[in-house]
N, C-alpha and C positions, 0 to 999 in steps of 0.2 A: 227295039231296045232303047230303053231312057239313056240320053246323053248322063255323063259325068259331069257335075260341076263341083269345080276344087276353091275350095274358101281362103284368103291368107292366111287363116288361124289354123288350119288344116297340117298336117305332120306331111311333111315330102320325104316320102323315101328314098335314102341315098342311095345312088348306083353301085353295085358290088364294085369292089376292088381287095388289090392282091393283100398278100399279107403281111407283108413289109409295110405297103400305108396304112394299112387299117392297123396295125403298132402306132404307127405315129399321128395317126389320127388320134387314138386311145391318150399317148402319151399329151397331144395338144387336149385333148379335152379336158382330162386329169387337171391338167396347170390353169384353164381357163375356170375351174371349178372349183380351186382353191382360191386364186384372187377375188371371185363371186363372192366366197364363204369370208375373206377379207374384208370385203369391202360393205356385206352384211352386218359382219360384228364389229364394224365402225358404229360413236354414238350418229343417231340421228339428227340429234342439236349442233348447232356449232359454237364457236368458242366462245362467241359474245355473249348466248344463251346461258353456257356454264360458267360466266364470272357473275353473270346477271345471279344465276342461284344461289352461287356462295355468299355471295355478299347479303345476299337476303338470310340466308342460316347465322351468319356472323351477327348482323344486327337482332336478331331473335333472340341469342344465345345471351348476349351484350343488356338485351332488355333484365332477360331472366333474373340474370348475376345481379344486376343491379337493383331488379326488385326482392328478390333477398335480402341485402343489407338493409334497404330500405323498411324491412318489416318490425314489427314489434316483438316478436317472440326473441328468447334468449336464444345465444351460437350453441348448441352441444358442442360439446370436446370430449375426447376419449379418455381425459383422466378419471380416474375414482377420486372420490373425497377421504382425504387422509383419515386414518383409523384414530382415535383417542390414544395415547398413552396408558393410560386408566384402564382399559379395557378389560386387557389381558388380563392383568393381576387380579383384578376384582372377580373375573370366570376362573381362576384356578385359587382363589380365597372361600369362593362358593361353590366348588366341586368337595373342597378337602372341609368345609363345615356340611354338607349333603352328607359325607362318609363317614364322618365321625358320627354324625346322630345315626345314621344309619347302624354303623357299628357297636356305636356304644347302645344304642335300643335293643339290638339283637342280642348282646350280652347281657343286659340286665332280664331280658328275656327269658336268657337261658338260664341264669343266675336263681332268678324268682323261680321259674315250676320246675328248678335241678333237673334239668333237663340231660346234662352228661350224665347225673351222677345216677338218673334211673337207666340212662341208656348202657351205663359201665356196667351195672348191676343186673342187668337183664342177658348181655351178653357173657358174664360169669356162669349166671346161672343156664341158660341155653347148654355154654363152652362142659357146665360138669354133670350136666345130663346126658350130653352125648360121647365123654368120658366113663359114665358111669356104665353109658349103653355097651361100649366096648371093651370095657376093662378097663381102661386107661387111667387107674386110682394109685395115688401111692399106699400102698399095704406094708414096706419093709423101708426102713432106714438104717444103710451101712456106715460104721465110721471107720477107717483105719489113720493109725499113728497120733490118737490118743493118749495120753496121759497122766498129766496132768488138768487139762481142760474140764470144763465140768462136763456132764451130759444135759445138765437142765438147762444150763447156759445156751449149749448150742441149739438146743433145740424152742428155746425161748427168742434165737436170735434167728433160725430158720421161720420161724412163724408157718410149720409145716405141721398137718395133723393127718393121721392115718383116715382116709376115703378123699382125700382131696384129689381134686386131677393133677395127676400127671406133666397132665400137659401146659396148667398154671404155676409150675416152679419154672424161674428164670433161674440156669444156671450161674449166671454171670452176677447176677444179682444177690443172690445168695452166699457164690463165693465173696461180696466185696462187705458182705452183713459179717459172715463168720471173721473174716481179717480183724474186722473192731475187737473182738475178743483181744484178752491181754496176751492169754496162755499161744494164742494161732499167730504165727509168724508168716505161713500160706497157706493156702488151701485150694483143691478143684473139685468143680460138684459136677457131679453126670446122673443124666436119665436114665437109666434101664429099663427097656421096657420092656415087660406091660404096665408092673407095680414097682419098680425097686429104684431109690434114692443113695447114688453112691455119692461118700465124701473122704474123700484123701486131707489130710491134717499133717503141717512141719509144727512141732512145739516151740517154744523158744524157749533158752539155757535160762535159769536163774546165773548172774555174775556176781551181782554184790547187791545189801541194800540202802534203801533211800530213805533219808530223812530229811523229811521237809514239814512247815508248819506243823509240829508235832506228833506227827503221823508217820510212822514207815512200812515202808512197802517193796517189793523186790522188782529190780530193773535185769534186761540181758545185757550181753558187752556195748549194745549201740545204744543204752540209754532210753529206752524202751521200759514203760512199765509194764511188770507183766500180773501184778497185782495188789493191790492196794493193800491186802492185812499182812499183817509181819505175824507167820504158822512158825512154829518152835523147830520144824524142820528144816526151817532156812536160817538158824543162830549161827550156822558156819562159817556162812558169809560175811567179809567185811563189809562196815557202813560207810557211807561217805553222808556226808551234811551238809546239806545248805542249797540254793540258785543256782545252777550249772553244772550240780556236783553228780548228776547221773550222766552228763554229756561227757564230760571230763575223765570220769572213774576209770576208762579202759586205757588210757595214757597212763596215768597216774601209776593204774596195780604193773604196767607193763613194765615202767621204773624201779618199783619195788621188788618185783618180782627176780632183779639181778643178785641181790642177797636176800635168801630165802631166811636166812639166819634173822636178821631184822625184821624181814613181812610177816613173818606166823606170830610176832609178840604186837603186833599193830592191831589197834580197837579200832580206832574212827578216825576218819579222815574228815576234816572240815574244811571247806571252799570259800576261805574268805574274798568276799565280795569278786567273785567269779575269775580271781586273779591269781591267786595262788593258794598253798596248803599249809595248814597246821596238822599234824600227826600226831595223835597222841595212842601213846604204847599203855602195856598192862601193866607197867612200872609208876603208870601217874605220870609221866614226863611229856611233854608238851615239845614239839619240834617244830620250829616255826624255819619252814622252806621259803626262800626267794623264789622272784616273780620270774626270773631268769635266772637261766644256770643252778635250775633243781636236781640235773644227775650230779653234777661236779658236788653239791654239797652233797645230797646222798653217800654218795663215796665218800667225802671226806668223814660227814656222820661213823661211818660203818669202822673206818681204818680206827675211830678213836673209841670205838665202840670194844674193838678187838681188843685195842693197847689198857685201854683205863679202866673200859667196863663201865663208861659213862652213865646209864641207864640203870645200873643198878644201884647207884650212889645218892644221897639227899640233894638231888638235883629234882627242880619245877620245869625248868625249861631249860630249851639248849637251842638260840637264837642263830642260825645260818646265813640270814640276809644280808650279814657283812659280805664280803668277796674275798677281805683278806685277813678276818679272825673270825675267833668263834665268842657268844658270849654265854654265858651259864647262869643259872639263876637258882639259888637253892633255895632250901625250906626255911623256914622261919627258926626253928630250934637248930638247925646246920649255921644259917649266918650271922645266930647268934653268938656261938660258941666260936664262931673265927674273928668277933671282931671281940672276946673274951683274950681269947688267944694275941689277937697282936697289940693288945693293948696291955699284955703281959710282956709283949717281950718289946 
């Protein structure tokens, strides 16, 4: 057998032992394996090496900085360069002159080849073809609470003619046409479909009539003309005359009308200068009314009316605008014979 020969670098096995040491061997190894691992991940260098370096980074660092300043190029800074004043305004002076030509080109546009008024007209005619396709034409025009209104009138003011659609009459529109009418006070216009055009009509009252720039014509109580020629069938009515004098009339007859006895002999009523009234009766007498406190004289009018019979006497006028007399004014052949008379006695 070849001897053994054992090397120093060679591993020696240790003798068994119990298990109590081989714990504490374990535990002594452990500890002997951490300080290794310590004293591993210590630097290599020592301290004089590590001031030697920094101070080597320091003087590098030191060069750098200083060749920077040293150089020619300009410092960048993080400010921006302030904006103009002028700026703004001039981009929102040149947006709103860009949209005006803009605008105004596209209308003159549309303006020059009527560009809506073929596109209106093309969707009429489309709108009453396909009216026509379904029936949808007006064929009947109802009127109710007619009477005096004309029919050509209303139907000159509806601008409706039998085949037209249906579906091209604006209710709302039509009722605000017939309102202009003198005799229509209100009105409501409805579709019926397929064909039929219904119209509901309020008349308005003749009240009295109007004379103004030598024309009369009949108003209702609100002063409302309701038409311009004065028909022989309205002579019933009392006149009022003058600027104001249809706004006024339904005050006026509402006064008169406290003695009936007095208002059925009244002609015309005239509105001088929009302030008060001259009356003149069928007697030729002339009643000039104050500007205030026209019932008080009214009444006093009536009581003297009863007693003397004032109105039927050669009296022109009978002046009321005093507060506290009355003045009289007679006829020319009347004042003459009384100043015969007291110059006789």
């Amino acid at each position: 057998m070849r001897p053994l020969t054992i090397d120093k670098e060679d591993r020696v096995i240790p003798p068994v032992r119990s298990k109590k040491s081989s714990a504490k061997g374990m535990r002594r190894g452990g500890a002997l394996k951490k300080k290794a691992s310590r004293q591993k991940a210590e630097p290599r260098f020592s301290s004089r090496e590590t001031l030697s370096r920094i101070g080597g980074l320091t003087v590098q660092f030191t060069d750098r900085v200083s060749a920077s300043f040293k150089s020619d190029k300009p410092r960048r800074t993080g400010r921006r360069k302030p904006v103009p004043g002028w700026r703004k305004p001039a981009l929102v002076c040149a947006g709103v002159l860009v949209a005006a030509a803009l605008i105004g080109g596209l209308s003159n546009f549309l303006i020059r080849e009527e560009v809506l008024q073929k596109s209106s007209e093309w969707i009429d005619e489309q709108q009453q073809k396909l009216a026509s396709a379904f029936g949808l034409t007006v064929q009947e025009i109802s009127i109710v609470g007619r009477d005096k209104a004309s029919p050509d009138e209303i139907l000159k003011v509806l601008d409706v003619k039998r085949g037209d659609s249906i579906l091209g009459v604006d209710p709302e529109d039509a009722r605000e046409r017939l309102e202009t009418l003198g005799w229509i006070e209100s009105a409501s216009v409805m579709r019926r479909f397929p064909d039929e055009l219904f119209i509901e009509i309020k008349e308005r009252r003749p009240y009295a009539r109007w004379q103004i720039g030598g024309e009369t014509g009949v108003i209702d109580r609100t002063g409302a003309v309701v038409t311009k020629k004065e028909k022989a069938e309205f002579r019933y009515l009392p006149k009022v005359v003058g600027p104001g004098a249809n706004v006024h009339a339904a005050e006026l007859f509402d006064m008169l009308s406290q003695t009936p006895e007095l208002f059925t002999r009244l002609q015309n009523a005239v509105r001088i200068r929009d302030r008060r009234w001259n009356l003149e009766f069928d007697s030729n007498v002339t009643v000039l009314l104050p500007e205030k406190g026209a019932l008080q004289a009214w009444r006093q009018l009536y009581q003297v009316q009863m007693e003397q019979d004032i109105l039927d006497k050669d009296v022109v006028a009978v002046d009321l605008r005093a507060s506290d007399r009355m003045y009289v004014r007679l006829n020319p052949e009347a004042a003459k014979l009384r100043r015969l008379a007291g110059n006789e006695t």
